[in-house]
FIMI-297843 format. One record per residue (C-alpha): z, x, y; residue in three letters. Coordinates in steps of 0.25 Angstrom, whole numbers. Each point is the difference from the previous one (the first is absolute). Layout:
N
<r z="Z" x="X" y="Y" residu="ALA"/>
...
REM end
This chain:
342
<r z="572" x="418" y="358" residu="UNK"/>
<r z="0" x="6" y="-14" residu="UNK"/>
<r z="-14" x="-3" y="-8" residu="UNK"/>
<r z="7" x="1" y="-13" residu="UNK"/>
<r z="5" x="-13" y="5" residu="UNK"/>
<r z="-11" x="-6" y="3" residu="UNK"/>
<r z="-7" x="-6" y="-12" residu="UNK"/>
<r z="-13" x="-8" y="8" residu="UNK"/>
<r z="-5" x="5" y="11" residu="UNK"/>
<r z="-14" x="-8" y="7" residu="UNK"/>
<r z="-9" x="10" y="8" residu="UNK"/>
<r z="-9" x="-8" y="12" residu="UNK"/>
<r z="-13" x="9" y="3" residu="UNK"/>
<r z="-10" x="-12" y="0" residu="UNK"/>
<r z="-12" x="7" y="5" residu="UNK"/>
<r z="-9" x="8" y="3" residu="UNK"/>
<r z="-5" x="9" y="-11" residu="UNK"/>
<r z="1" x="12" y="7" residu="UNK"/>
<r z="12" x="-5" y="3" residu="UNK"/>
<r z="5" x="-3" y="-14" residu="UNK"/>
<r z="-4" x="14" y="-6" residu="UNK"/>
<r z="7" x="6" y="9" residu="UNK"/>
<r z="14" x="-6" y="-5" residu="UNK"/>
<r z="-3" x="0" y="-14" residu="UNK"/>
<r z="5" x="16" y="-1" residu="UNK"/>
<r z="12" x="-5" y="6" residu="UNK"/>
<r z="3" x="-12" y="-9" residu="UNK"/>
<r z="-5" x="10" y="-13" residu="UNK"/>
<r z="12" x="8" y="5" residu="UNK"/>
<r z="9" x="-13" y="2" residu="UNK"/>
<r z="0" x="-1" y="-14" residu="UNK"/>
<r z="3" x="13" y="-4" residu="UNK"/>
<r z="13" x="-2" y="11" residu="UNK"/>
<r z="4" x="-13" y="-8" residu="UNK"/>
<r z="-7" x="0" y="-15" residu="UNK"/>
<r z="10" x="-12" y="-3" residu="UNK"/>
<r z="-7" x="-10" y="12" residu="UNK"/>
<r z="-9" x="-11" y="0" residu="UNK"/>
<r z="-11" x="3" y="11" residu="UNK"/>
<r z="-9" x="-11" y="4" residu="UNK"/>
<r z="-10" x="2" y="12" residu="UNK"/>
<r z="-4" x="-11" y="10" residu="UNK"/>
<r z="-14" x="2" y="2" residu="UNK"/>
<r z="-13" x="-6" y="6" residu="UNK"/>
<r z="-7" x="-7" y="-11" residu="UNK"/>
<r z="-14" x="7" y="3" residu="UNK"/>
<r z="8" x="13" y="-5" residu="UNK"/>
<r z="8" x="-3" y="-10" residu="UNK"/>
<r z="-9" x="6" y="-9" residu="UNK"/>
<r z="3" x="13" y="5" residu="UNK"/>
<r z="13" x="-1" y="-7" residu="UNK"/>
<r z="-4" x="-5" y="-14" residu="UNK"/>
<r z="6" x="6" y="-12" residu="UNK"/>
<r z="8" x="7" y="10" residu="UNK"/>
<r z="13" x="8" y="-10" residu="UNK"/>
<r z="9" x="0" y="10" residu="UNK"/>
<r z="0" x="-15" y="6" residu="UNK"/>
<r z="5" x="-14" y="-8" residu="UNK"/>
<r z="-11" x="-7" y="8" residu="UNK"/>
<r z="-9" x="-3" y="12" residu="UNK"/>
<r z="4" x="-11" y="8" residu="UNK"/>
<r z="-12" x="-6" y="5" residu="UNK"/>
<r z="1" x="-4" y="15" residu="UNK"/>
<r z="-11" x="-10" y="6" residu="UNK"/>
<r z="-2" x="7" y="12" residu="UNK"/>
<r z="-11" x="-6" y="5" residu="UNK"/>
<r z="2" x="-15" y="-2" residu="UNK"/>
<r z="15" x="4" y="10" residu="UNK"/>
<r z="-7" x="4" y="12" residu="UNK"/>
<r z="5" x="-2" y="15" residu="UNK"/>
<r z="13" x="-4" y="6" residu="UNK"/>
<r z="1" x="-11" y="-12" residu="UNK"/>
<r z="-3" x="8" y="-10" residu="UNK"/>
<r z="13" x="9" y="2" residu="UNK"/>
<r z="9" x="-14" y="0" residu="UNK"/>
<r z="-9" x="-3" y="-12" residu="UNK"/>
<r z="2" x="13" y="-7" residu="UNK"/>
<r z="14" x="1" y="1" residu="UNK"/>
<r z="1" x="-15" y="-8" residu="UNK"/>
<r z="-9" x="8" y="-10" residu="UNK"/>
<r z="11" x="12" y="-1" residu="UNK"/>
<r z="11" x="-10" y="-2" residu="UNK"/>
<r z="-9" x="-5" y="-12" residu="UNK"/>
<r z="-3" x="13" y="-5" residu="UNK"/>
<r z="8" x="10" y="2" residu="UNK"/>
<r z="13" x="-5" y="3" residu="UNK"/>
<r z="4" x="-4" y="-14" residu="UNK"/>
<r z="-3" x="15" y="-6" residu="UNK"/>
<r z="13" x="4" y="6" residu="UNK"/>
<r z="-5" x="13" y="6" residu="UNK"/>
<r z="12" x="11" y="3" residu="UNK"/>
<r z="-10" x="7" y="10" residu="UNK"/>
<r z="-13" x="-2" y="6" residu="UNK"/>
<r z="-7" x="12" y="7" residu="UNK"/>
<r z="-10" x="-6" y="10" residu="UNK"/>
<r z="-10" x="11" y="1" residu="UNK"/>
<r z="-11" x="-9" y="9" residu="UNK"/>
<r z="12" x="0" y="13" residu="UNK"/>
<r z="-5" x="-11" y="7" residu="UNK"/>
<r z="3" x="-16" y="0" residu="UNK"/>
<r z="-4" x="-6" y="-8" residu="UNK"/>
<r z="5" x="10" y="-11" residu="UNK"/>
<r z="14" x="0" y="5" residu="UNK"/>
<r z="0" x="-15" y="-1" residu="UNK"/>
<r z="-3" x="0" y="-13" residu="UNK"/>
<r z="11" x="10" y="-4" residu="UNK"/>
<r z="11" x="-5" y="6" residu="UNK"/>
<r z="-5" x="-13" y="-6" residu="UNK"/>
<r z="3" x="5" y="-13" residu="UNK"/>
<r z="14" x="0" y="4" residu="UNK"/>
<r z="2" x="16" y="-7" residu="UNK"/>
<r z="14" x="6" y="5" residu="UNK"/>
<r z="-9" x="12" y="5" residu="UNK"/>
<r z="-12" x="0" y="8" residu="UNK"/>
<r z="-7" x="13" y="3" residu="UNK"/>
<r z="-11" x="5" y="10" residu="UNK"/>
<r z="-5" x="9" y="9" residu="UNK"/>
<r z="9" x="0" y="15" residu="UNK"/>
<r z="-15" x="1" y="5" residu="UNK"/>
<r z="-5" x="-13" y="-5" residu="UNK"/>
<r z="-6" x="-9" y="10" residu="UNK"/>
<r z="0" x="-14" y="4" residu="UNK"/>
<r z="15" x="0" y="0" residu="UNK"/>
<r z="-1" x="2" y="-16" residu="UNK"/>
<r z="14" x="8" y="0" residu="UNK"/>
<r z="8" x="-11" y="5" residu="UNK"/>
<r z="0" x="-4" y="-13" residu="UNK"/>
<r z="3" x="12" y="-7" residu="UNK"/>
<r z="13" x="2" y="-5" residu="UNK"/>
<r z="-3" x="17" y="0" residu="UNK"/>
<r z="-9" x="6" y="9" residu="UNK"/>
<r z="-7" x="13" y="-5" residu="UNK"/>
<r z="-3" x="9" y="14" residu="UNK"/>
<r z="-11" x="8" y="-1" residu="UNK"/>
<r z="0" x="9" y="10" residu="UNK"/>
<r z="-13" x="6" y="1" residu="UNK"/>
<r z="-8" x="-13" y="-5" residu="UNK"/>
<r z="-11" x="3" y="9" residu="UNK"/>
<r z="-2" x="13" y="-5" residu="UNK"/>
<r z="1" x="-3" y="-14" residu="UNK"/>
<r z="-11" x="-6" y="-11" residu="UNK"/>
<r z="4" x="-13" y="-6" residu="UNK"/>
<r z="1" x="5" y="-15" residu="UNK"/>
<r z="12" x="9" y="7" residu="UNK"/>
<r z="5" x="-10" y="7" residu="UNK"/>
<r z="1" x="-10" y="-12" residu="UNK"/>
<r z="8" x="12" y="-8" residu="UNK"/>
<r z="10" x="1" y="11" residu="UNK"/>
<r z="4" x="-15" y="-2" residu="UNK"/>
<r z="2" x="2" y="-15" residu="UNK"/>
<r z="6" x="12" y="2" residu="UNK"/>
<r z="11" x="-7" y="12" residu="UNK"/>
<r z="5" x="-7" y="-14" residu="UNK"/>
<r z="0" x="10" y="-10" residu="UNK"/>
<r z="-12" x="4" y="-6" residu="UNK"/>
<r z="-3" x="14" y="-1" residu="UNK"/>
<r z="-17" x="1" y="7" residu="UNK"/>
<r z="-1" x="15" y="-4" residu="UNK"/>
<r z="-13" x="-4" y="-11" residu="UNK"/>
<r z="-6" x="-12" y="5" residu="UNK"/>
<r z="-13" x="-4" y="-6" residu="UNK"/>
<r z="-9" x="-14" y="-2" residu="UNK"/>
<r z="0" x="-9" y="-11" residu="UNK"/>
<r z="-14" x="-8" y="-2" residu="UNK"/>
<r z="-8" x="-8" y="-10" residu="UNK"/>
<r z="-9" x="6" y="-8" residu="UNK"/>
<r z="-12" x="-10" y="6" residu="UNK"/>
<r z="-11" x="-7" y="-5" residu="UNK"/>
<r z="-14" x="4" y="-1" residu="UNK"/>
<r z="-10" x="-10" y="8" residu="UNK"/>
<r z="-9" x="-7" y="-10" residu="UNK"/>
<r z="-13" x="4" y="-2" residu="UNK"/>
<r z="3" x="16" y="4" residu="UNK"/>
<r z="-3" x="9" y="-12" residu="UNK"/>
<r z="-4" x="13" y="7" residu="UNK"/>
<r z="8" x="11" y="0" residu="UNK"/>
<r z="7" x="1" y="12" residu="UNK"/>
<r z="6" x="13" y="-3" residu="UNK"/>
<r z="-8" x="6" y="12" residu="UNK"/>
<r z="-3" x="-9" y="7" residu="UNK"/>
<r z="5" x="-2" y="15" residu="UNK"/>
<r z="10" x="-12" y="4" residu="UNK"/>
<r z="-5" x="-2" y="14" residu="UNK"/>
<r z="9" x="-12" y="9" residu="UNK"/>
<r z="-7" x="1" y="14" residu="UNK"/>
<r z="7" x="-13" y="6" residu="UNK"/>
<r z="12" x="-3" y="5" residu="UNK"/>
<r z="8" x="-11" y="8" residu="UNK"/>
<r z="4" x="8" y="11" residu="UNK"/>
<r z="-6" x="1" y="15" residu="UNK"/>
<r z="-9" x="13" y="-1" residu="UNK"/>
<r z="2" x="3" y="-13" residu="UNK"/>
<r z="-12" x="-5" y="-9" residu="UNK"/>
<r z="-15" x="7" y="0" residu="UNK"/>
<r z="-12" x="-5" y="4" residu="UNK"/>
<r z="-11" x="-5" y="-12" residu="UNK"/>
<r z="-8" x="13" y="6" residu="UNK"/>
<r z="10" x="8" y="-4" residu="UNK"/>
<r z="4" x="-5" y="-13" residu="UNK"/>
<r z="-14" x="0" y="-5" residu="UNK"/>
<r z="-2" x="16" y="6" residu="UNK"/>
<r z="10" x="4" y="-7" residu="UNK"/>
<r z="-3" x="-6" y="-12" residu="UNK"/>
<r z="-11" x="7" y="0" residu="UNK"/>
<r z="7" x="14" y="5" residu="UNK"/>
<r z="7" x="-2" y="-12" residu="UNK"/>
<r z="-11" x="-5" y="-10" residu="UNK"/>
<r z="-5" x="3" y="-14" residu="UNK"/>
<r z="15" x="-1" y="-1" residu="UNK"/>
<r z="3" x="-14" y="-4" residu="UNK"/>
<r z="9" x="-7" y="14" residu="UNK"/>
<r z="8" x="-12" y="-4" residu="UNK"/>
<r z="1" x="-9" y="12" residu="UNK"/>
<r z="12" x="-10" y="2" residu="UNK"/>
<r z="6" x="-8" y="10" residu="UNK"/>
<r z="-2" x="-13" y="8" residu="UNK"/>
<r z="-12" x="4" y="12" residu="UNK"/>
<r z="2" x="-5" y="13" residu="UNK"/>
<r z="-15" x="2" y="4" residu="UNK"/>
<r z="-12" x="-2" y="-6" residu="UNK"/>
<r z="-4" x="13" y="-9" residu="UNK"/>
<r z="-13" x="5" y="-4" residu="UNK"/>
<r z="-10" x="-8" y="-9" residu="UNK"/>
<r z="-1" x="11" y="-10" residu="UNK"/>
<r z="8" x="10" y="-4" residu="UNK"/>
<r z="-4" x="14" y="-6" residu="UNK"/>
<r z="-1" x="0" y="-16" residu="UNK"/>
<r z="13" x="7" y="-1" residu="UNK"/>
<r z="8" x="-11" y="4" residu="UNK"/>
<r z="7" x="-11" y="-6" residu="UNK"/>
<r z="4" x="-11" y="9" residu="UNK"/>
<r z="12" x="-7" y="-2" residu="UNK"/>
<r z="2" x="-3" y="14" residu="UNK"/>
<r z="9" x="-14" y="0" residu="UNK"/>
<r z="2" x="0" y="-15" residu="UNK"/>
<r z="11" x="8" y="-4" residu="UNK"/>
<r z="14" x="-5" y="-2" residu="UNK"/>
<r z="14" x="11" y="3" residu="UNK"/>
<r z="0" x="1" y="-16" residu="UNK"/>
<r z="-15" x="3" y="1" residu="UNK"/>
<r z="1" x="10" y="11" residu="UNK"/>
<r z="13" x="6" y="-6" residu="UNK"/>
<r z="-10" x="4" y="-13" residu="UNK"/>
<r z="-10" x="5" y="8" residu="UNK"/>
<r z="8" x="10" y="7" residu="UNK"/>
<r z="6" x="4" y="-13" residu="UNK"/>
<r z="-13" x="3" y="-6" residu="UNK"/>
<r z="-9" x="4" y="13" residu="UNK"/>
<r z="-2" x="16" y="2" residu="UNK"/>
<r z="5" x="-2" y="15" residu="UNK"/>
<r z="3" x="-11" y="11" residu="UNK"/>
<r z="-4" x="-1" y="14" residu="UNK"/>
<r z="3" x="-9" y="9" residu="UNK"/>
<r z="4" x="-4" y="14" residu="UNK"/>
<r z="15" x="-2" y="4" residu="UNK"/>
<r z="3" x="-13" y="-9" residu="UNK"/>
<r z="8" x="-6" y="-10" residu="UNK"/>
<r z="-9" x="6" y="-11" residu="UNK"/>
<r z="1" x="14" y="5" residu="UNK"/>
<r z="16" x="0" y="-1" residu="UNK"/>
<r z="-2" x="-6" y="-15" residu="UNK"/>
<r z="-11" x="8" y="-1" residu="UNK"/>
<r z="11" x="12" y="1" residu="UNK"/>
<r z="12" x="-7" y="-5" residu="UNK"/>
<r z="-9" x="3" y="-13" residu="UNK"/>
<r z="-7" x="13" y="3" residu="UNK"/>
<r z="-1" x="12" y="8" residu="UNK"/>
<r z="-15" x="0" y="0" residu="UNK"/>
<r z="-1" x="-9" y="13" residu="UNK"/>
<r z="-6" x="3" y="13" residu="UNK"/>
<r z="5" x="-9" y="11" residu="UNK"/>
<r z="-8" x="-2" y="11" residu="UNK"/>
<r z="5" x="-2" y="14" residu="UNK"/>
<r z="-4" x="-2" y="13" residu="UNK"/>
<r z="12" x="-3" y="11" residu="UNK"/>
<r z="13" x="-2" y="-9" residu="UNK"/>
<r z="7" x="14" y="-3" residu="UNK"/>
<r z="-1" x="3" y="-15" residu="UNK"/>
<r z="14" x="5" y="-1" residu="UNK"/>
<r z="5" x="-14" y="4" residu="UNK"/>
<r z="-9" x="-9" y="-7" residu="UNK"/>
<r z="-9" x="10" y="-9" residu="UNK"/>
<r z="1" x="0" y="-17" residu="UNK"/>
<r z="15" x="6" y="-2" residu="UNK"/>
<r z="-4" x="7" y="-12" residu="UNK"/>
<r z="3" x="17" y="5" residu="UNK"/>
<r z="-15" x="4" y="-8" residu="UNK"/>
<r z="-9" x="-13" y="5" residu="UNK"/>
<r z="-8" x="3" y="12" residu="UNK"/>
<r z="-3" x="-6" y="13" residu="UNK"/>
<r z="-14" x="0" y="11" residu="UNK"/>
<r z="3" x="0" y="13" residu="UNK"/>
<r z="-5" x="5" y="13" residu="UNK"/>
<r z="-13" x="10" y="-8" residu="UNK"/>
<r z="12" x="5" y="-10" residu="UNK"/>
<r z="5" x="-3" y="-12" residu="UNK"/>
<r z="14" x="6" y="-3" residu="UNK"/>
<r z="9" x="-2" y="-12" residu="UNK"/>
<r z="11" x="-10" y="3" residu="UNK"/>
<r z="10" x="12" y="-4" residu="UNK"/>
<r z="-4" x="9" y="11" residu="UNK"/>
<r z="0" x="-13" y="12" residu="UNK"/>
<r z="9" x="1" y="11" residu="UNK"/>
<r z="6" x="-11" y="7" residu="UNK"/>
<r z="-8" x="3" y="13" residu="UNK"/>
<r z="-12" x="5" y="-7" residu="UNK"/>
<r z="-8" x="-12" y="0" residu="UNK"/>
<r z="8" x="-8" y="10" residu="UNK"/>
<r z="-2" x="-15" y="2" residu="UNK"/>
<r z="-9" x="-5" y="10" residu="UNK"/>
<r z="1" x="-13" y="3" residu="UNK"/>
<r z="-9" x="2" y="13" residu="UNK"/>
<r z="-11" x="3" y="-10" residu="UNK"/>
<r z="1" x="-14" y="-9" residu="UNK"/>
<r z="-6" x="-7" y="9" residu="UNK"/>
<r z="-12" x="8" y="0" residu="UNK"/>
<r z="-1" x="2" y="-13" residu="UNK"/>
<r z="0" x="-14" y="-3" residu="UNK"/>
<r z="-11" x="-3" y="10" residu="UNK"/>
<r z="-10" x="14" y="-5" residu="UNK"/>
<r z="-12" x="-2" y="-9" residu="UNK"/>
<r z="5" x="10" y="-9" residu="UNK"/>
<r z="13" x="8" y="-1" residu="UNK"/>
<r z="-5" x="12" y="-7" residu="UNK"/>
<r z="-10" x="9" y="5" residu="UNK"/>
<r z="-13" x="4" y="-8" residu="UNK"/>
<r z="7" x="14" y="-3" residu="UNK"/>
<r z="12" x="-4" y="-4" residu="UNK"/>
<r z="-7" x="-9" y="-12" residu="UNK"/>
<r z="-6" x="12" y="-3" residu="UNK"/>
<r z="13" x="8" y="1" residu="UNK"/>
<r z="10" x="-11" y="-8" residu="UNK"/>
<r z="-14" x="-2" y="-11" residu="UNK"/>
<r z="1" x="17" y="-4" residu="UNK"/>
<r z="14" x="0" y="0" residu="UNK"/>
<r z="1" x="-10" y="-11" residu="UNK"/>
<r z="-12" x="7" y="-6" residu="UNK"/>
<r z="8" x="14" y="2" residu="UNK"/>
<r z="16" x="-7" y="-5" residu="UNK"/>
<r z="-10" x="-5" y="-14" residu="UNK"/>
<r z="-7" x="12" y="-4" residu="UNK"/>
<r z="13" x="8" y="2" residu="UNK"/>
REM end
């Protein structure tokens, strides 16, 4: 396969925003590989804004992923594929997501040349009409991994870098944000999220400096926050969050979708981690940072087996009161104090 021959391409990576910002370097360098091409990008429509004004894409095809759920949504989706996509006449579709439900949606576009990882799941690469072995997958972060598909047709993945909108400001906030803390303390993920407690504490570790709070709770929080703080718990959208990264003096927070755009953006980040191993799954950016196990350690520095997963530890830490000791709020407070006044 030639990409000068190929004149549209499709990329599938629907979800999730982690996972989105970890393909877009290797997308950006897509286009430098094939300037001439028509990219469009399949994606969930809860993060299709993620890719507006994007330079480098035609468009982003919307994909109702929630209303196509279960077994029936698959046979449903694949009716909406032959609606959507099949007419566009792609050359090749990369299917980044490497699961089912992707690959059906390629290879219902009919392209001559399907792409995706030999370690997709779900049987994915049946469907695939070139598979991209990745030998040491497991061992390997997902931005790296992304560049080794686009590089299996082509592109040259010596200069990756991220591609964002330049965001939104949320209405109504008219302080200077400029040094100000951007803190997401909540995630989705088993063990991952802190406590109310320790939001609150280190809030006020952190105070008179103003602490941007985001993200969707899944707890009840305090009553009253410290002065410093501006809630905006639940009221941000990606656009919105995107500008407050931009203009925010540093971000913390917990390992999360908003941590890796968080650093797709900006090495002012310190990721928080508790059992999953920050070399796999912290901010790929070499000069952000990362909090685990009392330490924080530039991601530059990280080892494969620094930090090494501990899955027997989740389950613990999903069902603790707290996931950071009193110390180190104290410690992860005066290092942002310390990275500031610097």
């Amino acid at each position: 396969m030639n990409l000068s021959e190929c004149d549209r391409i499709l990329v599938i990576k629907p979800s999730s925003l982690g996972d989105i910002v970890h393909t877009l370097p290797a997308v950006e360098l897509l286009h430098r590989a094939a300037p001439h091409a028509t990219i469009d990008w399949l994606v969930n429509t809860e993060w299709a804004s993620l890719l507006d004004g994007n330079s480098f894409l035609n468009q982003a095809i919307p994909f109702p992923r929630r209303e196509l759920k279960g077994i029936s949504g698959i046979l449903r989706g694949r009716k909406w594929a032959s609606s959507n996509l099949k007419s566009a006449a792609y050359d090749l579709v990369l299917d980044f997501q490497g699961l089912l439900r992707s690959a059906l949606l390629a290879k219902s576009t009919d392209a001559k040349h399907i792409i995706g990882f030999k370690q997709a799941r779900e049987g994915a690469s049946l469907f695939y009409t070139q598979k991209v072995d990745i030998p040491d997958w497991q061992n390997l972060h997902a931005v790296d991994r992304n560049l080794q598909l686009v590089k299996a047709v082509g592109a040259d993945v010596t200069d990756p870098t991220f591609v964002f909108p330049k965001g939104n400001p949320t209405p109504d906030l008219d302080k200077d944000l400029s040094g100000a803390i951007l803190l997401h303390p909540f995630s989705r993920g088993d063990g991952k999220s802190l406590s109310g407690a320790e939001v609150l504490e280190l809030c006020q570790k952190l105070a008179p400096r103003p602490v941007v709070l985001v993200g969707f709770p899944p707890e009840r929080l305090p009553s009253e926050w410290p002065a410093s703080v501006i809630d905006l718990l639940g009221k941000t959208s990606i656009s919105q969050l995107i500008y407050l990264v931009r203009h925010c003096a540093w971000t913390v927070s917990v390992d999360s979708g908003p941590m890796h755009l968080a650093a797709g953006i900006t090495d002012r980040v310190l990721s928080i981690h508790t059992w999953s191993n920050p070399s796999m799954v912290g901010p790929w950016q070499p000069n952000a940072w990362i909090w685990r196990d009392g330490h924080q350690v530039q991601v530059k520095t990280l080892s494969l087996d620094q930090f090494p997963e501990r899955r027997d530890l989740k389950s613990s830490f999903e069902n603790r009161d707290r996931l950071l000791e009193p110390q180190d709020i104290e410690a992860i407070s005066s290092f942002i104090n310390d990275q500031l006044h610097s």
